[in-house]
N, C-alpha and C positions, 0 to 999 in steps of 0.2 A: 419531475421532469425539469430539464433545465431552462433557463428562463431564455426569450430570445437574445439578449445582451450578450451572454457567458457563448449561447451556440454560436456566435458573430467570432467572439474573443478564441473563440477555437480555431477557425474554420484561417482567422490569419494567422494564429500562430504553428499551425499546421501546413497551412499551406504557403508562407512568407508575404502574400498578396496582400491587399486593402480588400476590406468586404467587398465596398461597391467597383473595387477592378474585379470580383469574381462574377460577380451579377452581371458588370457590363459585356464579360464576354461569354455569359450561361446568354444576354439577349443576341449577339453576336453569330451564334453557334445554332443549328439546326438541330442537331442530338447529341445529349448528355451522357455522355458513356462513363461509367465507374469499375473499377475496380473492387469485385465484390467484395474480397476479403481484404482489411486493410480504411477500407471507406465507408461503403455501406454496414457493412459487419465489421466488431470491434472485439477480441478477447478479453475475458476478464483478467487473464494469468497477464504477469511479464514476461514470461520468456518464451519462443516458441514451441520449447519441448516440454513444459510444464504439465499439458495434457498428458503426457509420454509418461511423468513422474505419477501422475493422479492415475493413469492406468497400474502400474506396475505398485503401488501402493493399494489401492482398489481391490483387484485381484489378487495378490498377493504373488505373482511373479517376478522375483527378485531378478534385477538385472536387465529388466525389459528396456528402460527409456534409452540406455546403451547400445543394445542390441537394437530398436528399431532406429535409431539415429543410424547406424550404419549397414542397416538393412536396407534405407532407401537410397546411401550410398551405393551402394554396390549394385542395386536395381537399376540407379539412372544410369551407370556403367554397362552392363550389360543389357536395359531393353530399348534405352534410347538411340534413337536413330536418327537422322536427317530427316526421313518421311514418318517418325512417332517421336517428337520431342518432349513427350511427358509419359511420364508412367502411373499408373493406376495402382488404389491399395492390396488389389489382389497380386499385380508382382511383385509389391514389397513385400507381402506376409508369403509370397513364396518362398523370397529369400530368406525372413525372418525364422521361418521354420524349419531354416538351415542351421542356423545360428545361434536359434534356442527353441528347442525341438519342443519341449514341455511347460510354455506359455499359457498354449490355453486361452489365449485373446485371439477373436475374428475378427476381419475388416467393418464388419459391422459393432462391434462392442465399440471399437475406435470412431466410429463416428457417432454413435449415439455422447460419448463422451465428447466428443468435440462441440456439440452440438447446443452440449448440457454448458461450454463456456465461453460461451457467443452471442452476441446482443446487438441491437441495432444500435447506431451509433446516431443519433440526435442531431448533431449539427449536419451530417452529411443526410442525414433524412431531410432537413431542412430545405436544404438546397434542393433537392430531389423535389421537394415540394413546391417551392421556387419556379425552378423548373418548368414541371406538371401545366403550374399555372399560365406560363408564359405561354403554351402549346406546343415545347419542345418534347420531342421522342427522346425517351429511358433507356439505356442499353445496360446491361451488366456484362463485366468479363472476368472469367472467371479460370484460370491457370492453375487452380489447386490439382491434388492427386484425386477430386472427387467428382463424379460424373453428373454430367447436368442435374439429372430426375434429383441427385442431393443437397446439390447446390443449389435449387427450386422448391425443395422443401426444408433449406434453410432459410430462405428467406419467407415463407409464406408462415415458417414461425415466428420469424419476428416483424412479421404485418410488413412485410417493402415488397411492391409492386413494379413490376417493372414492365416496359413495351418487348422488349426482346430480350433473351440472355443468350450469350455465348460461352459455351465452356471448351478449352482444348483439348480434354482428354478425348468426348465425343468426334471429335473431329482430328485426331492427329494421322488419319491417312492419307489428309488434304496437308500435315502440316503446317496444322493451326495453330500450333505451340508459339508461346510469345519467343522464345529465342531462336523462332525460325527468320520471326519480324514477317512472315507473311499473313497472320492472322487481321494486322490493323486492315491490309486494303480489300484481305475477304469483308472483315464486317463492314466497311465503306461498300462494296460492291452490292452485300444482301443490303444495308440498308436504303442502295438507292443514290446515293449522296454523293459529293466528293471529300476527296480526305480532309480538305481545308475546312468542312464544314462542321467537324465533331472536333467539340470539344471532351477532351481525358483526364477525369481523376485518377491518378496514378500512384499506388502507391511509393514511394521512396526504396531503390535497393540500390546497392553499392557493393559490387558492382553492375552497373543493368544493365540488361538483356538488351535486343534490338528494339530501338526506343521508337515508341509512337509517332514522337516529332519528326523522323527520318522518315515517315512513311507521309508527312503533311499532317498529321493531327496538331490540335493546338491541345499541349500536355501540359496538366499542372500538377507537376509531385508533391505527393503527398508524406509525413513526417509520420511514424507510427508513434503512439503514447509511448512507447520503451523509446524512443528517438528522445521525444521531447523530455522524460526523468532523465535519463541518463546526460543532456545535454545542460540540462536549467539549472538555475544555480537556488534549488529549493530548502527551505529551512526545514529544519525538522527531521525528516528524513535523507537516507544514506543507502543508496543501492547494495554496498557491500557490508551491512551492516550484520555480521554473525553468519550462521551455518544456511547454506543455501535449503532449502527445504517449498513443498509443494505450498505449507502456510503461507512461508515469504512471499512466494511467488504469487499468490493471492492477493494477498497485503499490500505490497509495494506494487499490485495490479490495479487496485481499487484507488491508489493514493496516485498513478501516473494516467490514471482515466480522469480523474478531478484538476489535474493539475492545469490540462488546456482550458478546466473550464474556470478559471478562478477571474474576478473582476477586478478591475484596477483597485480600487475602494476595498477589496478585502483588506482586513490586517494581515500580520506574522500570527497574527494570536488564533486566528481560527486556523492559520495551517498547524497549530502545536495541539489543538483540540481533536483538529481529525488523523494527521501523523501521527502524533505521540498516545494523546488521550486515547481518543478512538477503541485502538487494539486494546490498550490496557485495562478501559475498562469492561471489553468484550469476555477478555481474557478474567478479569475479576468475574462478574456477574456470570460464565458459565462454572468460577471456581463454586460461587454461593449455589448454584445449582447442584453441581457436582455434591459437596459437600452435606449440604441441606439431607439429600435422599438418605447418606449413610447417615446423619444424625438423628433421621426420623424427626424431623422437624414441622409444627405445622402454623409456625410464625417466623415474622421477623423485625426488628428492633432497631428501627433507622434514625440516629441521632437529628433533630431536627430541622438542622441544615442542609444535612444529607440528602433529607426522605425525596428533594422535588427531581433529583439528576437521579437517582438509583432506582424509584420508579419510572421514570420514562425510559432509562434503559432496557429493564428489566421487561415491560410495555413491549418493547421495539422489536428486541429480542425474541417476544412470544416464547417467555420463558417460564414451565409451570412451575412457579411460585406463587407463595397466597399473598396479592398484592391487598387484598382486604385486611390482613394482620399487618399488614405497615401503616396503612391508613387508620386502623381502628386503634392501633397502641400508639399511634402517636402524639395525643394528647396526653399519657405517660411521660413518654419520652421528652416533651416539652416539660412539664411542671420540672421532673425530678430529674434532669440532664444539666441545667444549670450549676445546680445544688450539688452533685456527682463533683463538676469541675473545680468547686470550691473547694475542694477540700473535702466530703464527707462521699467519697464511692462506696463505701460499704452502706450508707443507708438509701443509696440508688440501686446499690443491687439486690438488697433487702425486696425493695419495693419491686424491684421485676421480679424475685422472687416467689412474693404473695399473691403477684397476679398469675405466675406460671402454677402458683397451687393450687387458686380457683377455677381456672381454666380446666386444670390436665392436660395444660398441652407444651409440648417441647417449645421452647425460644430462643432466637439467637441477637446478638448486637451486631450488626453490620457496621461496621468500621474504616471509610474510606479512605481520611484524611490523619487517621491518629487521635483525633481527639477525646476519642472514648477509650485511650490505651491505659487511662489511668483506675477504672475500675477493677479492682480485685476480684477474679473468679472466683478467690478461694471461701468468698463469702456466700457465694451464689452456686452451690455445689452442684446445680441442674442445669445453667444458665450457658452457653455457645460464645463464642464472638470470632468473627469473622473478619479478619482487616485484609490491607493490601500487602502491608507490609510492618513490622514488629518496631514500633518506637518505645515503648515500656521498659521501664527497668526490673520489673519482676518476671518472676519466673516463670513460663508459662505452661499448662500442663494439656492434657490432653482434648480440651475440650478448645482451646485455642487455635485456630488454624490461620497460617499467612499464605494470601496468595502465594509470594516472592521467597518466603524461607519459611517451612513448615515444621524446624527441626531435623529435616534427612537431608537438606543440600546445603549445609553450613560451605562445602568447598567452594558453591558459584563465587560470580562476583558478588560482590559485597554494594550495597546501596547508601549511600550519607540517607540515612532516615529523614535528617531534620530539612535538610534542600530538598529531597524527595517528597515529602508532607508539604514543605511550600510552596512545590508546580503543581502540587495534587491537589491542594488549595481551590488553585483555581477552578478545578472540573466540581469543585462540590459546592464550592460559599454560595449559599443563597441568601439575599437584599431580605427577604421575608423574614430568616430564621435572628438574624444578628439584630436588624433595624429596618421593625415592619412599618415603624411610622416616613420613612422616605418613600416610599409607595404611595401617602398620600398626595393630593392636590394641593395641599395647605404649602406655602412656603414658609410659616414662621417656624417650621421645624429647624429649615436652615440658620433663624438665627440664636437659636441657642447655643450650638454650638456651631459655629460653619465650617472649621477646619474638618474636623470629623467628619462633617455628614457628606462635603465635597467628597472625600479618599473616602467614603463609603461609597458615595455614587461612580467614583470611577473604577475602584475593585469591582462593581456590581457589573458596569461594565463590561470590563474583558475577561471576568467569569461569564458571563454570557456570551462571549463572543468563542469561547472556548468549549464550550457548553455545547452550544449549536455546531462545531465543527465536530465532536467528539458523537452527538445524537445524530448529525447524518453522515459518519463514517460507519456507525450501526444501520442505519435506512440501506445503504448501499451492500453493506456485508452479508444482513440476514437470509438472503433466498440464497446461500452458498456457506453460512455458517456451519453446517455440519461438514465441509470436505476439510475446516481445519482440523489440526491434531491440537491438542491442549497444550501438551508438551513443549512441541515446537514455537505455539505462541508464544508460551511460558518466557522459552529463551529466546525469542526475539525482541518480546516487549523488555527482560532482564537485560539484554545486550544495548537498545534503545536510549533508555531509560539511566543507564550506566555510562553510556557515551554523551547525552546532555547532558548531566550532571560532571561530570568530566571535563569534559573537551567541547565545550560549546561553540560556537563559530561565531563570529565578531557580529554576524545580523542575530542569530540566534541569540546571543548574551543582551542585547540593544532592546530586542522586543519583549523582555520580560523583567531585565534588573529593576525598570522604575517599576512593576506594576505595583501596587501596595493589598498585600493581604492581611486578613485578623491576624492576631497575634494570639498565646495561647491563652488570652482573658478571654474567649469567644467573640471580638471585636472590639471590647474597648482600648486598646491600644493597636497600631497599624502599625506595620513593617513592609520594607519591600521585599520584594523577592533576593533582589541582589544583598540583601545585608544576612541572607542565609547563604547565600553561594559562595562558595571559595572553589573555584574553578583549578583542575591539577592538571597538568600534562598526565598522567595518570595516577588512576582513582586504586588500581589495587594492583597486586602481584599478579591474581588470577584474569584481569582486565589488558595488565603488560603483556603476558603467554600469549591473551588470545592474539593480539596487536601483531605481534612477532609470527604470529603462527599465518596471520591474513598477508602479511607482510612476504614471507616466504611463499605463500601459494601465488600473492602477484610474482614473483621473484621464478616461479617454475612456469609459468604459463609465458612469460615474455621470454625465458630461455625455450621454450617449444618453439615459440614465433620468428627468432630470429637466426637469420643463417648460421651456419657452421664456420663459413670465413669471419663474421665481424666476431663471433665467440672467440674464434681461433686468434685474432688482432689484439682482440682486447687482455688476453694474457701476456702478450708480447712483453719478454722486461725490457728493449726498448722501445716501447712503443712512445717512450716520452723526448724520447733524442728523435724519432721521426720527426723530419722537418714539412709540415703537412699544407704548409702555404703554400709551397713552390709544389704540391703535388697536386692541391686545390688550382692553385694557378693552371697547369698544365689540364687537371680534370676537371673542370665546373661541375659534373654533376656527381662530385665526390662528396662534395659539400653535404649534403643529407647522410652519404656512408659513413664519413667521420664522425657526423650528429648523432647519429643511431651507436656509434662505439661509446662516444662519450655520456648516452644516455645509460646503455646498458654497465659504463663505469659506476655513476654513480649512484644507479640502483644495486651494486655491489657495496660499494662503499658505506649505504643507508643500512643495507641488510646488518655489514660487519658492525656500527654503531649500534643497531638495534639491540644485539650479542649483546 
């Protein structure tokens, strides 16, 4: 749960307010009226049709999220009225069933699933809570397409309590609908009150409806988490990062629900743990499960820096694997893992060999960072390994699997291995495996060697700082990890992962160049991160397409958006001998019509350079 600092750190950057200006006017205010959806309830998805994609992928009704997207159009067209200003899911699945006859989805499949990605939201419980205390009355309002009785056993699933709720659907004979504007002075009249005396959490829409304030409420709009991503200028992450999908939308759902709650005091380093890391190593650890089952496996071989992030992963995930075969081979792993790196891997794979003989049991080397890329399979003819990504210069045969290139997508983007192994660094290096004696109290550690043991304790560090962001992007993930695809994660964490190593952003480049990681002595020599990185304007051919290809979908959506006259101007071959001062002068509010041609130029312009 979040702690009460971060619920505070929310509730302004949501609401624009100071804490205590929201407190002094919840003491102000007779009843707390909320907007259910939006304040009290929070989706997990980013985008509103998300559930739309999770049904139509679900069920396997191609073409649904399309079809109900403009099934509800056409419904508020035809049932909406002046005295019924909202419509209900049964006249949009009537229309829907115009539309796409052979869906096979009810009004209830739809809400079971909606229902399945909705949660209470924390900070606004908070208040609610606040509230309570003060002896103020709870209102909810509730304007969705779903009728009180569901919108009341939404919320009684996720424990919020309320004095009264109003929803519009039940009541649009009265013309309860928020865009009638007459619902605010019904609920002032049933509650008793005058308008001046409620206070409104409201959520944010542009453009709104007939506003509360107009009726005498005291409104405070509210900022949706998709407001706040798309607005922040957050590291790490990138709204338009690769192929939209129901994953993305999860992912980049879970990373704009955390982002209000982040505190001053955080680093950059734990937004790259739970942005970047996070997925990646969700996406690793259900490959090792995936892969585990086909190889018939009933161990696994975690280098011993590894073993303390890959089982807590693994833990978090509630992923059946035999976490007792990491623990138990990994006094293994320690003795003959050093000895491997030295130069002698055939006589480390020898040795997990002898133990895979006495056992009879299948084993694999989990490999998250490269460093065990250098032992020889072909010495270990029984023996697995599993990495993220292929830094080895031998051959690798079938018993090798990379998360990122398994041998059949050599066409994706292409990954710089060794700057990829240096941010991966981070999610794996543990202070125990490298240099167990800084863990102690003693401080004459430090003067043996001090330079060392310093950049030991600060890689330790913001590997841990990275760590803990990457293990609760997993706490937040797991009760919805089964609605991703693999696939899709695949290419989002490869698109990710492809674009920091790339094209990093002057804050992103700043919070990781100095960090200093082992180097490939297993720590006796330190490196930063930045003396791996050589940053391109682009990383590959295949990374350039996509660039152009993102480029051009912005490029058709802004030609949908904008009129057919500034289209029609902006080809003009004189449009550069137009003398547009003296038309400006004559038209002041020309000045944005010209802005919008000249914008739509030179997103022409960028496009033809892109070519």
């Amino acid at each position: 749960m979040p702690s009460q600092i971060r619920n505070k750190a929310e509730i302004v950057r949501r609401t624009g307010y100071a804490f205590s200006t929201v407190l002094s006017l919840i003491e102000n205010h007779d009843v707390i009226a909320f907007d259910v959806f939006g304040t009290l309830l929070s989706p997990y998805l980013l985008s509103e049709d998300g559930v739309f994609r999770f049904i139509e992928k679900s069920f396997g009704a191609e073409g649904f999220c399309g079809a109900r997207l403009k099934a509800e159009q056409l419904a508020r067209r035809r049932y909406v009225t002046k005295e019924a200003p909202d419509v209900s899911l049964d006249n949009i699945y009537s229309i829907l069933s115009i539309l796409l006859p052979d869906h096979a989805v009810t009004p209830d499949d739809e809400w079971e699933c909606e229902k399945a990605f909705l949660h209470q939201n924390e900070s606004f419980g908070m208040i609610a809570a606040i509230a309570r205390e003060k002896g103020k009355r709870l209102v909810g309002i509730s304007d969705a397409r779903l009728s009180k009785d569901h919108v009341s056993k939404l919320l009684d699933a996720c424990g919020i309590e309320l004095d009264a709720l109003y929803a519009s659907l039940d009541d649009s004979r009265r013309a309860f609908g928020k865009s009638s504007g007459h619902e605010f002075l019904q609920i002032a009249a049933r509650e008793e009150v005058a308008p001046g005396s409620i206070l409104h959490f409201r959520e944010f829409q542009v453009p709104s409806p007939s506003d509360a304030l107009d009726c005498g409420y005291t409104t405070i709009h509210v900022r949706s988490h998709r407001d706040c991503f798309m607005q922040d200028d957050a590291p790490f992450v990138e709204a338009h990062c690769g192929e939209y999908t129901i994953t993305s939308d999860l992912i980049l759902g879970q990373v704009a629900m955390r982002m209000p709650h982040i505190d001053p005091e955080e680093p950059d380093l734990y937004s790259f743990g739970f942005n970047t890391c996070g997925p990646l190593l969700l996406g690793f650890c259900d490959h090792i499960a995936e892969v585990s089952k086909r190889d018939q496996l009933e161990g696994l071989f975690v280098p011993d820096g590894q073993i303390q992030i890959i089982e807590k992963a693994i833990n978090t995930l509630r992923l059946s694997l035999s976490c007792r075969a990491i623990s138990e081979l990994n006094e293994v792993v320690h003795d003959d893992f050093a000895v491997a790196l030295e130069g002698e891997p055939d006589q480390f794979g020898h040795r997990v060999e002898a133990r895979r003989d006495h056992d009879l049991k299948n084993v694999a080397i989990v490999d998250l960072d490269g460093n065990a890329s250098n032992i020889d399979l072909r010495t270990s003819p029984r023996v697995y390994r599993y990495s993220l990504f292929d830094q080895s210069s031998r051959t690798g045969s079938e018993r090798c699997s990379h998360y990122f290139f398994d041998g059949t997508n050599g066409t994706n983007v292409q990954i710089s291995a060794t700057t990829g192994a240096a941010l991966i660094k981070l999610l794996s290096f543990s202070i125990d495996a490298t240099f167990p004696e800084l863990n102690s109290d003693n401080d004459e550690s430090l003067t043996y060697n001090g330079e060392i043991d310093a950049t030991a304790r600060v890689g330790f560090l913001a590997a841990n700082c990275v760590q803990r962001g990457a293990l609760d992007f997993l706490r937040m993930i797991e009760p919805r990890k089964d609605t991703i695809d693999p696939q899709e994660l695949k290419a989002l964490n490869r698109v990710s992962l492809s674009r920091l190593i790339s094209t990093p952003t002057e804050r992103e480049y700043c919070a990781l160049a100095i960090v200093p990681v082992p180097g490939d002595e297993g720590g006796s020599e330190w490196k930063s991160i930045g003396s791996f990185w050589n940053p391109k304007p682009v990383l590959s051919k295949s990374l350039n397409n996509f660039r152009r290809q993102d480029h051009e979908r912005r490029l058709e959506n802004y030609d949908l958006m904008l009129p057919n006259s500034l289209k029609q101007l902006s080809l003009r071959g004189d449009i550069e001998q137009l003398d547009w001062r003296r038309i400006m002068y004559r038209h002041p509010l020309k000045v944005s019509y010209w802005n919008s041609v000249r914008r739509y130029q030179r997103r022409k312009q960028s496009e033809l350079g892109a070519k």
